[in-house]
C-alpha positions, 0 to 999 in steps of 0.5 A: 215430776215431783212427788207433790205434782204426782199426788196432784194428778191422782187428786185430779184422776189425771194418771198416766197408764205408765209410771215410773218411782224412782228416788232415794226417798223411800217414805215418800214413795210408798205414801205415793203408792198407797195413794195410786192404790186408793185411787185405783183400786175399789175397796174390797177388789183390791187384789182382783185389781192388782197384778204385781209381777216379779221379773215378767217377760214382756208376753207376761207384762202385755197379758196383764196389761190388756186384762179388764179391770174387775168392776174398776175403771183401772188395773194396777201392774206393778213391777217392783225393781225389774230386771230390766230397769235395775239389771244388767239387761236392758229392756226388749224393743217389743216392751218399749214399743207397747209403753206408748199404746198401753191402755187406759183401763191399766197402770203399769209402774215401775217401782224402783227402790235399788239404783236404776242401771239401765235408762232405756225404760225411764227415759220411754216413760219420761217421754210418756210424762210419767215419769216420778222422783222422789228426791230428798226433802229441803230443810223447810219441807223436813221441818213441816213433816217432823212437826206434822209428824208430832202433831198428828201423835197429839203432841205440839213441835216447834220449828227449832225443836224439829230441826234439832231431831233432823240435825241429831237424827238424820233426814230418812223420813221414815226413821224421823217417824219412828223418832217421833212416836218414841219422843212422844211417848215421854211425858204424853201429859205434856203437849209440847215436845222439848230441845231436852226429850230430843237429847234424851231419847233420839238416836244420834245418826253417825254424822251427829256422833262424829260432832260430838267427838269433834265437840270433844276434841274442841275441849280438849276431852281425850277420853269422851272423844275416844268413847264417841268413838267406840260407840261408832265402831260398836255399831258396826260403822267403818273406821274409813266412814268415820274418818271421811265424816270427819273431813267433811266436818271440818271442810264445812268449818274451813268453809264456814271461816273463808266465808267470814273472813269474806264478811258474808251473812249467816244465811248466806253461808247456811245457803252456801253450806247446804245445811239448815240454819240450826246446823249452820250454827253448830258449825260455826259455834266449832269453827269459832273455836278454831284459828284458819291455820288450824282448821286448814290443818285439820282438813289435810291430816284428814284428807292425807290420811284418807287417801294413804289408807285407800291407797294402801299405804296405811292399815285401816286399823289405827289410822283413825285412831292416829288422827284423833290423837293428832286432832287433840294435839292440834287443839292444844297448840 
């Protein structure tokens, strides 16, 4: 299930005795548990009614289990990446067999915030339907949750304003929040937030810089693309990071010039692009800029220069570098 299906079975106090979080969002998740918590827990008994273990052994995750609740109808055991789920150890066969006779006045969920490496335990609580993943937001999802997000500091979002923040900040839910409390800070007399206050105090994410060199490189701007750049690796990103976000840059804008040569529609090619409308229309504001050749040009100095340094052939220092040159060269020819 999903989160939205997940938070319609706590409404409904339909939970199920295992669960399983898992998934890179992590907002999400810890809203979900804040909810499970609320539900589960009476207030003031919280903690007589939570039991949080750290890599138990399964005697210890059994006991836990099979404790009453305290003037509640349920218990909570929350297991926060165990061992056997995130480990190199796998789950004993005791544990998977208790899963499904685990009582009714108990929860026990397995909280996952690193990458699940063993699946003996997810796939038992699948087949038990409690299964959870908590995946990334679609465009329309993160654009209700940026406008909610400043309609709930008081201040008023359109559309297109949010989907600038989430193109300039990037798609983590919990730093679109701190974006936002620090956007609606500025000018709080005004009930509207504007393009302008985005640009003015977002954080741009290292995707949303290497754009921006690539704007500069479009006009043909040597030292604002070099200053971009500096800016990147003073923020302790990668050269090779850097230089595969520029690949996959102009891979979208090679994209994006197959697909009107093959006359398709601006929403067919923000679908086929994966990206939202109002990043489709960056891309194709770059692209106009470029001829096929060129861009098909930029793709393989790129992706050349990305495998010679993986592969050793090139130093990591001054390849990137390299590239940016070659780049503005191509521009002006």
């Amino acid at each position: 299930m999903n989160h939205q299906d997940f938070f319609s079975l706590v409404a409904q106090g339909r939970v199920p005795s295992v669960l399983f979080f898992e998934g890179p969002e992590e907002y999400l998740k810890q809203s979900a548990l804040r909810e499970l918590r609320k539900a589960l827990l009476p207030e003031g008994l919280e903690e007589l009614n939570e039991s949080r273990l750290d890599a138990p052994d399964t005697d210890e995750l059994i006991a836990a289990a099979e404790t009453l609740p305290f003037m509640a109808d349920r218990r909570l055991i929350l297991l926060r990446d165990h061992p056997a789920v995130v480990g190199r150890g796998e789950a004993d066969e005791r544990l998977l067999s208790y899963l499904p006779s685990a009582p009714p006045t108990a929860v026990i969920l397995f909280y996952c915030v690193l990458p699940v490496k063993q699946q003996k335990i997810k796939n038992a609580v699948k087949k038990l339907g409690g299964l959870v993943e908590f995946t990334a937001l679609n465009d329309r999802e993160l654009t209700t949750f940026v406008t909610k997000a400043f309609h709930d500091l008081g201040r008023e979002c359109d559309a297109r304003t949010a989907d600038s923040l989430i193109f300039t900040a990037g798609k983590d839910l919990n730093l679109l929040l701190r974006e936002a409390a620090k956007i609606a800070s500025l000018h709080p007399d005004d009930p509207h937030v504007h393009p302008a206050d985005v640009q003015a105090l977002a954080t741009p994410s290292t995707e949303t810089v290497v754009f921006k060199i690539v704007d500069a490189v479009l006009a043909g701007q040597d030292g604002p693309a070099f200053a971009q750049l500096r800016s990147l690796l003073q923020r302790g990103e990668r050269r090779t990071m850097i230089l595969g976000a520029l690949l996959r840059q102009f891979r979208l804008m090679q994209q994006v010039k197959i697909m009107q040569f093959e006359k398709k529609s601006q929403p067919a090619i923000c679908a086929a692009l994966g990206v939202s409308s109002y990043a489709a229309q960056q891309y194709i504001r770059q692209a106009a800029s470029y001829t096929g050749r060129q861009v098909k040009e930029a793709v393989s100095l790129c992706l050349n220069t990305d495998l010679e340094v993986k592969s050793g052939l090139l130093r990591e220092e001054g390849a990137l570098e390299s590239v940016m040159l070659k780049l503005l060269l191509l521009r002006k020819h």
